[in-house]
FIVOTOR-204766 format. One record per residue (C-alpha): x negated, y, z negated. Coordinates in steps of 0.25 Angstrom, whole numbers, plus 5000, padded with zeros to 4 digits. Layout:
XYZ...
This chain:
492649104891493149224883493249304894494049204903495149214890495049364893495249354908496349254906497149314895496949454904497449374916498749354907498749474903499049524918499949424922501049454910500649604913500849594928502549614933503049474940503749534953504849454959504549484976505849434979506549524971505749644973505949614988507149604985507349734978506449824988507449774999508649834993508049954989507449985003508849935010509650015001508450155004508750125018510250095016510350245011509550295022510450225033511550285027510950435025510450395043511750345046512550475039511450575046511750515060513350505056513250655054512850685069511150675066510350625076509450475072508150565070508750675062509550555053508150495052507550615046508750645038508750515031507350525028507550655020508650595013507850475008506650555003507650654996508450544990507050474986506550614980507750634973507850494966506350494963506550634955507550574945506850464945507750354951506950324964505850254957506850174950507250114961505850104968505550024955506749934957506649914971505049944974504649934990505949954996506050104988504550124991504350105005505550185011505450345013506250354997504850294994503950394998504850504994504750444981503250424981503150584984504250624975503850544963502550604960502950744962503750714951502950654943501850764946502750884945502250904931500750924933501251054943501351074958499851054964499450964954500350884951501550884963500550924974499450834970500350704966501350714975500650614986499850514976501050394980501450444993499950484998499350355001500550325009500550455018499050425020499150295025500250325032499650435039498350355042499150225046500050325056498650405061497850245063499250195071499350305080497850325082498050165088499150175096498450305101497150215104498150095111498850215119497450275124497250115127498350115135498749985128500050055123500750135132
């Protein structure tokens, strides 16, 4: 009997512990930042291509200016601010990643170059390049397999 009064004032214990989250509102709250990340990059696409660049070259312009603009924010510390605030929709864009490789570079610089910069850099963003690499190498290695099938064309 004891131990049931253990497990159940421990299972209080988790529950007054464990953050309520609203979904709505978070939803709510990634959708705006997300609209207003791709808001800026429609603006900064829409300027390249106003200024006499072609759509490919704007694209890649655009790009660069997102990763900067997420670096810069995350070096004094604003970007996860707002990644706090407004979760998935400053995570999963490109400002995400920039900020998942620029973080811990900051956070690191302090333990030195190789040890601290070059072997922290990747802890948040690795997982995501190998799985991306991996899910990329096991799609193309089907559609390569469908297309020697001839049921692609």
């Amino acid at each position: 009997m004891d131990k049931q009064k253990q497990q159940q004032a421990y299972e209080n214990y988790v529950k007054q512990k464990t953050p309520v989250h609203n979904l709505p509102a978070n939803m709510a709250k990634a959708f705006v930042v997300g609209g207003i990340i791709c808001v800026i990059g429609q603006a900064i696409l829409n300027y390249c291509e106003k200024v006499g660049l072609d759509k490919d070259t704007s694209a890649g312009w655009t790009s660069l200016i997102l990763i900067l603009l997420s670096v810069l924010l995350t070096g004094i510390n604003v970007y996860p601010s707002i990644a706090k605030w407004g979760g998935a929709g400053a995570l999963v864009p490109i400002t995400g990643f920039a900020n998942s490789v620029a973080a811990p570079a900051i956070e690191y610089k302090k333990e030195g170059q190789v040890m601290g910069i070059g072997c922290k850099i990747f802890t948040i963003a690795g997982p995501v390049i190998l799985y991306g690499i991996f899910t990329s190498w096991a799609i193309g290695l089907g559609y390569w397999i469908l297309k020697l099938a001839d049921i692609i064309k």
